[in-house]
C-alpha positions as CSV (number, residue, x, y, z in Angstrom):
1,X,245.7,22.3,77.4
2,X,247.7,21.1,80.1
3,X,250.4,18.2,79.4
4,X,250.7,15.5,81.6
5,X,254.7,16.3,81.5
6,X,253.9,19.5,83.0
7,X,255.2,19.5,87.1
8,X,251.8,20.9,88.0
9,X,249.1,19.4,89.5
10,X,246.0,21.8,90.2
11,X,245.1,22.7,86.7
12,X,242.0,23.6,85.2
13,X,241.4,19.9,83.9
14,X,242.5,18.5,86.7
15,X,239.9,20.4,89.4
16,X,237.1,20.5,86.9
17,X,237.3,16.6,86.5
18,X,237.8,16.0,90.6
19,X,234.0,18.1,90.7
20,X,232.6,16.1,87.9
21,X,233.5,13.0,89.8
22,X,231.8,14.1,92.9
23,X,229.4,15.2,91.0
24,X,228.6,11.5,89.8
25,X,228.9,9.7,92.9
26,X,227.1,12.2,94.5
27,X,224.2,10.7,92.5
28,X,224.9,7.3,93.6
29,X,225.2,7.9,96.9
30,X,221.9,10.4,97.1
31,X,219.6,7.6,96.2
32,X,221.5,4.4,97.1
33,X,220.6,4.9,100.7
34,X,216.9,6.0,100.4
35,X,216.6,3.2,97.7
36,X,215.2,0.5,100.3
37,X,212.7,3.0,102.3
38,X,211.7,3.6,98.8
39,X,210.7,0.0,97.1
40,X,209.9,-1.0,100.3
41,X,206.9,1.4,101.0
42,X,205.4,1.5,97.1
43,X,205.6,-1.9,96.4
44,X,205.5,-3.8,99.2
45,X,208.7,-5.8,98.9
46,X,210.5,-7.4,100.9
47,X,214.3,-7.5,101.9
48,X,215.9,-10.3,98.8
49,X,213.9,-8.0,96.9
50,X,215.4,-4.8,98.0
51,X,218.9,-6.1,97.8
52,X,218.1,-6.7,94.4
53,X,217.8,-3.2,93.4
54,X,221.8,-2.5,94.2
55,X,222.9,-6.0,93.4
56,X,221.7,-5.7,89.6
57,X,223.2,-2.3,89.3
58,X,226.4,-3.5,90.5
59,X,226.8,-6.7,88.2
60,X,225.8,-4.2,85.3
61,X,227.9,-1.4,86.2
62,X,231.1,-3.8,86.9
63,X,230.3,-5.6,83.4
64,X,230.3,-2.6,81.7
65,X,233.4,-1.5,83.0
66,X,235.0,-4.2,81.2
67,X,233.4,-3.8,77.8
68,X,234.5,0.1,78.3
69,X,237.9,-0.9,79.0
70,X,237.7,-2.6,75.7
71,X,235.9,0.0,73.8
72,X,237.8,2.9,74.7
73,X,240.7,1.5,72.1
74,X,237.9,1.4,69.6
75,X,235.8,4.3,70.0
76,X,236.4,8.1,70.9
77,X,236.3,7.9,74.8
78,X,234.5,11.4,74.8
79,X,231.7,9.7,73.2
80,X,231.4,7.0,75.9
81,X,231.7,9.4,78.7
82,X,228.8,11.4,77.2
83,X,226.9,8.3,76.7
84,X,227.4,7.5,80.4
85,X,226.0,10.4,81.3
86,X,223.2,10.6,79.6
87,X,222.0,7.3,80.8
88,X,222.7,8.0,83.9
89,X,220.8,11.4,83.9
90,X,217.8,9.8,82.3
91,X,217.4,6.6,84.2
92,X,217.7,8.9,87.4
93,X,214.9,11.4,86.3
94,X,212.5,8.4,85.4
95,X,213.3,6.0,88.3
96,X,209.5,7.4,89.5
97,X,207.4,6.5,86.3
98,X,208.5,2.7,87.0
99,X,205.1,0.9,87.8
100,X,206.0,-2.4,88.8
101,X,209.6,-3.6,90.6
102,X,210.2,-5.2,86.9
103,X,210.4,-2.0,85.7
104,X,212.7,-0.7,88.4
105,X,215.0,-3.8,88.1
106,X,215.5,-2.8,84.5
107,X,216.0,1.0,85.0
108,X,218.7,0.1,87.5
109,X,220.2,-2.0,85.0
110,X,220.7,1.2,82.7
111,X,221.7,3.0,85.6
112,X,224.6,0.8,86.2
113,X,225.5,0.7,82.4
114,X,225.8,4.4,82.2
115,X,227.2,4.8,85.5
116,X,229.8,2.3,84.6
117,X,230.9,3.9,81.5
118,X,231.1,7.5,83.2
119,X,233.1,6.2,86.0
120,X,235.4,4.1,84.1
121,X,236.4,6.9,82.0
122,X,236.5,10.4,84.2
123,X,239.4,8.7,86.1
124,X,241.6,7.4,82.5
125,X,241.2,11.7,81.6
126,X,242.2,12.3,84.7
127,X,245.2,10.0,85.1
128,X,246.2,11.4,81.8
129,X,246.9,14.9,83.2
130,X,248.8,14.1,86.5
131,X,252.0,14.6,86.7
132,X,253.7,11.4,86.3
133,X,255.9,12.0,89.5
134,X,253.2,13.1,91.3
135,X,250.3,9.9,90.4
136,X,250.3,9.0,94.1
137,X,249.7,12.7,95.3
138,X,247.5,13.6,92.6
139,X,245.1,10.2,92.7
140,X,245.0,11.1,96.4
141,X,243.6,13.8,96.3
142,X,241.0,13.1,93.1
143,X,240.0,10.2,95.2
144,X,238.6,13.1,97.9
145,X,235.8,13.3,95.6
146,X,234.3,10.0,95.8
147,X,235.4,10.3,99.7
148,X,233.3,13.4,99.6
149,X,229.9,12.0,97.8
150,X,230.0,9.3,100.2
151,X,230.1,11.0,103.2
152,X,227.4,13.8,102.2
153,X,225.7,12.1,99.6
154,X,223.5,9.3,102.1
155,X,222.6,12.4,104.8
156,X,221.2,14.9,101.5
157,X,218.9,12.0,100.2
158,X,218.0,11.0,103.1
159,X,216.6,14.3,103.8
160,X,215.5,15.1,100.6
161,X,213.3,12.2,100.7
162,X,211.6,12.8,104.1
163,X,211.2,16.3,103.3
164,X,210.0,16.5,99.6
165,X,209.8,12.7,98.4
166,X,211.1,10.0,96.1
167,X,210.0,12.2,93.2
168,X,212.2,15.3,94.1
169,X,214.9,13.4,95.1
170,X,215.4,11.8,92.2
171,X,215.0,15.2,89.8
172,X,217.8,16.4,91.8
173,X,219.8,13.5,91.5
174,X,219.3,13.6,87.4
175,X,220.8,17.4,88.3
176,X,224.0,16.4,89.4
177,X,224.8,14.6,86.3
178,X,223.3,17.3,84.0
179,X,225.3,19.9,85.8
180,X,228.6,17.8,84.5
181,X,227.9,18.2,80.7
182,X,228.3,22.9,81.3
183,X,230.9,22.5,83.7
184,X,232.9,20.4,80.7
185,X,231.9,22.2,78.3
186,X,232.3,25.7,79.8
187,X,236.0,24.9,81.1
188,X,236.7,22.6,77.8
189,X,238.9,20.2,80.8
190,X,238.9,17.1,78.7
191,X,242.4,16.7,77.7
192,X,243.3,15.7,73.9
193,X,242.8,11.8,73.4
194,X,246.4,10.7,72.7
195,X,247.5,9.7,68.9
196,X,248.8,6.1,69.3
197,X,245.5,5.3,71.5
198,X,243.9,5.9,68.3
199,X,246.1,4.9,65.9
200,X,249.0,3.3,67.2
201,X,248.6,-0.9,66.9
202,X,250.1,-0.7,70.1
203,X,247.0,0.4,71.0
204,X,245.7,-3.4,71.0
205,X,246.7,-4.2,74.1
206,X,246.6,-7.6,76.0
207,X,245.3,-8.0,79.5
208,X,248.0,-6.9,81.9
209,X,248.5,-9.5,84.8
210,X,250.3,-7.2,86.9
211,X,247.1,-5.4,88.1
212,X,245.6,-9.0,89.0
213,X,247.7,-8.5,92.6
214,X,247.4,-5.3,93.3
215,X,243.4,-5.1,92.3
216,X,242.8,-8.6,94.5
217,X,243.8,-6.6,97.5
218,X,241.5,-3.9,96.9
219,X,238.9,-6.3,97.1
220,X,240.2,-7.4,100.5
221,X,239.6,-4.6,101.5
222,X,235.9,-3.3,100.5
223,X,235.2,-6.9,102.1
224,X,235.5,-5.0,105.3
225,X,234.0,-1.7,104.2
226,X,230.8,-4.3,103.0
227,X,230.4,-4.8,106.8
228,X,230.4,-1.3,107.6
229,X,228.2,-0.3,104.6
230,X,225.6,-2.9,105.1
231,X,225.6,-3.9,109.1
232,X,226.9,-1.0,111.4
233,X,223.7,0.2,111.8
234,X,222.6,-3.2,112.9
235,X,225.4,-3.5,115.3
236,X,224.9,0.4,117.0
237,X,221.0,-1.3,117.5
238,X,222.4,-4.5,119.1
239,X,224.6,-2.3,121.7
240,X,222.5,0.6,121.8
241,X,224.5,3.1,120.5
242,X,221.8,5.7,118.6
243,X,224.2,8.0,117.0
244,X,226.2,4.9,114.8
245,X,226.0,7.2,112.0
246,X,229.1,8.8,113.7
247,X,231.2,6.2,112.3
248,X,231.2,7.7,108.6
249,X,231.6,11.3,110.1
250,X,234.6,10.9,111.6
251,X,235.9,8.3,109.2
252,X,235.8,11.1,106.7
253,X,237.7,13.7,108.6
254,X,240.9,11.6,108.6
255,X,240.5,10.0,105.0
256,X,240.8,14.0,104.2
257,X,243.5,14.1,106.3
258,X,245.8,10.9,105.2
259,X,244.6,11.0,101.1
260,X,247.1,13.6,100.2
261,X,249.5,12.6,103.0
262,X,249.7,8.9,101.6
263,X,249.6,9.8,98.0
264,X,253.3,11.9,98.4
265,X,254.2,9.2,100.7
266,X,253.5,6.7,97.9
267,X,255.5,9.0,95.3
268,X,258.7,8.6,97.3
269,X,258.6,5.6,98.9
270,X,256.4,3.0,96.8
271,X,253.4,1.4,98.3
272,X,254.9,-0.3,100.6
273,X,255.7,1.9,102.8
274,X,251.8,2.7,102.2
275,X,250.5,-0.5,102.5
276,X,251.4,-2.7,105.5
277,X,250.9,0.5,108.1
278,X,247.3,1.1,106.3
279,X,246.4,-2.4,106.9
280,X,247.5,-2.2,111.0
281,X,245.3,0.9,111.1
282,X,241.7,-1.1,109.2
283,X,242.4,-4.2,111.6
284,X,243.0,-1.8,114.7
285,X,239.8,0.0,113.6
286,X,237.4,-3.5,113.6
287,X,238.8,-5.2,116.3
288,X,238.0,-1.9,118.4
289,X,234.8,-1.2,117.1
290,X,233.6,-5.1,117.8
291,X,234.0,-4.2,121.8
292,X,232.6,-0.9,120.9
293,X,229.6,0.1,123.3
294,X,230.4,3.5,123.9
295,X,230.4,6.6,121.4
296,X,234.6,7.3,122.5
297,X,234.9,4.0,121.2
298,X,233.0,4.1,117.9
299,X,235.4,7.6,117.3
300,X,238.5,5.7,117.7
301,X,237.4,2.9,115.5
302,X,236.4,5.5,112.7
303,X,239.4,7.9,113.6
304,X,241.8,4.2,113.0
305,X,239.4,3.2,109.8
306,X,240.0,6.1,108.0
307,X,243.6,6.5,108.1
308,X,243.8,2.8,106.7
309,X,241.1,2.8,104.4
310,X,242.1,5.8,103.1
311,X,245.3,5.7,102.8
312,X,245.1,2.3,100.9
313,X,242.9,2.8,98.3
314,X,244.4,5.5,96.6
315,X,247.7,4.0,96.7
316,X,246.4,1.0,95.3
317,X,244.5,2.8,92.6
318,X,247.9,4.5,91.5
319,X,249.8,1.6,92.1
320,X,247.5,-0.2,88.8
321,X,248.0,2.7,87.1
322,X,252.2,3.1,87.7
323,X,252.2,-0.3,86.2
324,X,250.1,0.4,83.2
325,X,250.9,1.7,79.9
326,X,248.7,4.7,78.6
327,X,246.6,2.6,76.7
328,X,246.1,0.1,79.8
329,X,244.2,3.4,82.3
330,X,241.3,2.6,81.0
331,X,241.5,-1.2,82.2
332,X,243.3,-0.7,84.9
333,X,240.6,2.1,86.8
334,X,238.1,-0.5,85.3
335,X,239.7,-3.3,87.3
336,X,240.3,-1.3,90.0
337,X,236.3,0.0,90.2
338,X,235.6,-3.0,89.6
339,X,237.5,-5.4,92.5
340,X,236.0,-2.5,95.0
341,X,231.9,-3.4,93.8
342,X,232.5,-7.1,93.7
343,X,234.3,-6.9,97.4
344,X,231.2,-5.1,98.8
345,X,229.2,-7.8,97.2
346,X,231.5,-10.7,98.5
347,X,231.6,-8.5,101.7
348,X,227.5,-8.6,102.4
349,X,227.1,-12.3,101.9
350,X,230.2,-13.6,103.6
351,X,229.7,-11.0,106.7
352,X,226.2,-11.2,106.7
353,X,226.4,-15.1,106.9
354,X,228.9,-14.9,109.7
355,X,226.4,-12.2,111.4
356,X,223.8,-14.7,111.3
357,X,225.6,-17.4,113.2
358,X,227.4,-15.8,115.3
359,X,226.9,-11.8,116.1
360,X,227.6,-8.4,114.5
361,X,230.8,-8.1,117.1
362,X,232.0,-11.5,116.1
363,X,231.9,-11.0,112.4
364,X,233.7,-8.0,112.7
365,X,236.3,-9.9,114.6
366,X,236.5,-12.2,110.8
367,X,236.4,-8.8,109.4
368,X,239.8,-7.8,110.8
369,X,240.7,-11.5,109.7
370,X,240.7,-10.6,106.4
371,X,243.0,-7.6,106.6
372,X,245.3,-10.1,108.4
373,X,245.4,-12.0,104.9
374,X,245.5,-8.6,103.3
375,X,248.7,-7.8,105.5
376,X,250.4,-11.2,105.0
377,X,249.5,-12.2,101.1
378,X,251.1,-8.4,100.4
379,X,254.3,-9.6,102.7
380,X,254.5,-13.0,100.9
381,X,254.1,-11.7,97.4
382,X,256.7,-8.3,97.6
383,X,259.3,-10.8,99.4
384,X,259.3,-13.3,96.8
385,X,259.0,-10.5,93.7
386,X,261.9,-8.9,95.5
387,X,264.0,-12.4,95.3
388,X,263.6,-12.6,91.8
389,X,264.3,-9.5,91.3
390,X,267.9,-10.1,93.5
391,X,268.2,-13.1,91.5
392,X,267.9,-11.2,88.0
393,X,270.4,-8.7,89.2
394,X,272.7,-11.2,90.2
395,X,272.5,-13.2,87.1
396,X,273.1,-10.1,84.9
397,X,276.2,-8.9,87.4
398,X,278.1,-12.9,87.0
399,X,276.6,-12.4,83.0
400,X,278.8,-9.1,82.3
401,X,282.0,-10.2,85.2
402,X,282.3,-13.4,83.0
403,X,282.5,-11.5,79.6
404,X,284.9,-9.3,80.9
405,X,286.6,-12.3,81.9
406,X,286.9,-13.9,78.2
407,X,287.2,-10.3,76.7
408,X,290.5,-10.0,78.6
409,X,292.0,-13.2,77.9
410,X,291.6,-13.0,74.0
């Protein structure tokens, strides 16, 4: 088994955990977008409704996130994981046999506990076998495979549904998370759970503060990918611009591009130097795309978009992490999971409200606001950690110059 004090990055564990990741998302993101087409057309509902079906999968999956930050200093983290799964796979396959939107609504519920438990815990085995010097390189690229499920995932279920139905779709969804338990199994990838995790009392470890900051920014920041998630397809109808769905496209060729890039940058730097040039790029990206009424346009927004969005987010992630103790990854990918669902969810009803009184281009505009307060809360914050920081040194260099004072006059 590969050690986490090892210098190398692409190991066995570390690849055959990145593909189990995709692998789960890729399950989300099939049926999330053919979700509404879906309850809308068997029974009859209407859009509160609808919105329903992801918002009580959410507030499930990010409470269990918690409790499975809690449990996994209790219980064998393998069993959770496998738990996770299972749910996940079984609410999937049976999502068809529901008979009335109750029934749905509850399903989705087990969908977000299980999916909450997997996804909290394939990132803590996986932030276990990176290097230590190379967290921001190595979260960078793991990251690709939530990038990946996102940008593929919606286009395959959309398809899958017009072409063979709910039904199929969802058997294939319950797939992708079978096809996790042989790939584990086959490449035994799951590292060794650490001793003092199990048996150490440092083990019982109190909520770190630290990843408060760092974790509030992420959510800053899915505030604005809420508005893309939930309204660009809106806005392309409002400035009709068909092919919309370019956006994602291209916003995935350069979040490949800059994930690896940023992640080494991060590694040598700090985030920093990460962080404040990210944040130009996302308010660049929205300020462009509310003028947008051409398809050169919407490229350049998504081109900008990506290199900020996904630079940040991994650097953010490993960031939390950097400032954890081992025993703290679980609750620190927790939080960090976590802060991105609930700014989506912030992100919808603040947007949309905005939207509603003004216009798509205009609330985009207060999109790039918010990265604006991204940009200066981060400036604020590191400038007045760094003066204590100056101050501590300085106390400690007058604390040792006046003892070597009294030690040479006695």
């Amino acid at each position: 088994m590969e050690l986490k004090n090892s210098s190398k990055l692409w190991t066995k564990s570390f690849i055959t955990l990145s593909l189990c990741s995709f692998l789960l998302f890729l399950n989300l993101q099939l049926l999330l977008s053919s979700f509404p087409a879906y309850v809308k057309d068997k029974f009859l509902a209407g859009d509160v409704t609808v919105s329903l079906v992801t918002s009580v999968f959410a507030i499930s999956a990010i409470a269990t996130r918690f409790l499975t930050a809690y449990l996994i200093r209790k219980i064998h983290r393998n069993v959770i994981l496998y738990i996770g799964l299972i749910i996940a796979a079984l609410t999937t396959a049976v999502y068809v046999i529901a008979s009335t939107i109750g029934s749905l609504l509850l399903l989705r519920v087990g969908y977000g506990i299980g999916f909450g438990m997997a996804s909290t815990i394939i990132p803590t085995l996986v932030s276990q076998i990176i290097p230590s010097k190379r967290l921001g390189e190595g979260i960078g690229y793991f990251s690709l495979s939530t990038s990946l499920a996102l940008s593929i995932g919606p286009l395959i279920g959309l398809n899958l549904m017009q072409q063979f139905g709910f039904r199929t779709l969802s058997i294939v969804g319950a797939l992708t998370v079978i096809i996790i338990f042989p790939l584990i199994f086959m490449t035994k990838s799951i590292p060794p759970e650490p001793a003092k995790i199990v048996h150490s009392t440092a083990a019982k470890q109190r909520f770190n503060f630290k990843l408060l900051f760092p974790a509030s920014l992420n959510m800053i920041l899915a505030i604005t990918y809420s508005g893309l998630l939930s309204f660009i397809a809106l806005y392309g109808t409002s400035v009709s611009l068909d092919q919309v769905g370019l956006f994602f496209l291209f916003n995935a060729v350069t979040v490949v591009i800059i994930r690896p890039i940023s992640g080494r940058l991060f590694d040598r730097k700090g985030h920093g130097a990460v962080l404040l040039p990210s944040a130009v790029c996302v308010i660049a990206s929205l300020v462009v795309l509310s003028f947008t009424t051409t398809i050169p346009m919407l490229i350049v927004s998504a081109l900008l978009y990506g290199l900020g969005f996904g630079a940040i987010q991994p650097t953010i992630q490993a960031w939390m992490l950097r400032i954890s103790t081992k025993e703290q990854h679980g609750m620190a990918n927790s939080m960090f999971y976590n802060s991105t669902d609930l700014g989506v969810a912030l992100g919808a009803l603040l947007l949309g409200a905005i939207a509603s009184l003004s216009s798509y281009a205009i609330m985009y505009r207060y999109a790039a606001g918010f990265m604006v307060l991204f940009a200066v809360v981060y400036m604020l914050v590191n400038r007045n950690t760094a003066a204590k920081q100056q101050a501590v040194m300085l106390k400690t260099a007058s604390t040792v110059t006046a003892s070597n004072v009294s030690g040479i006059g006695h």
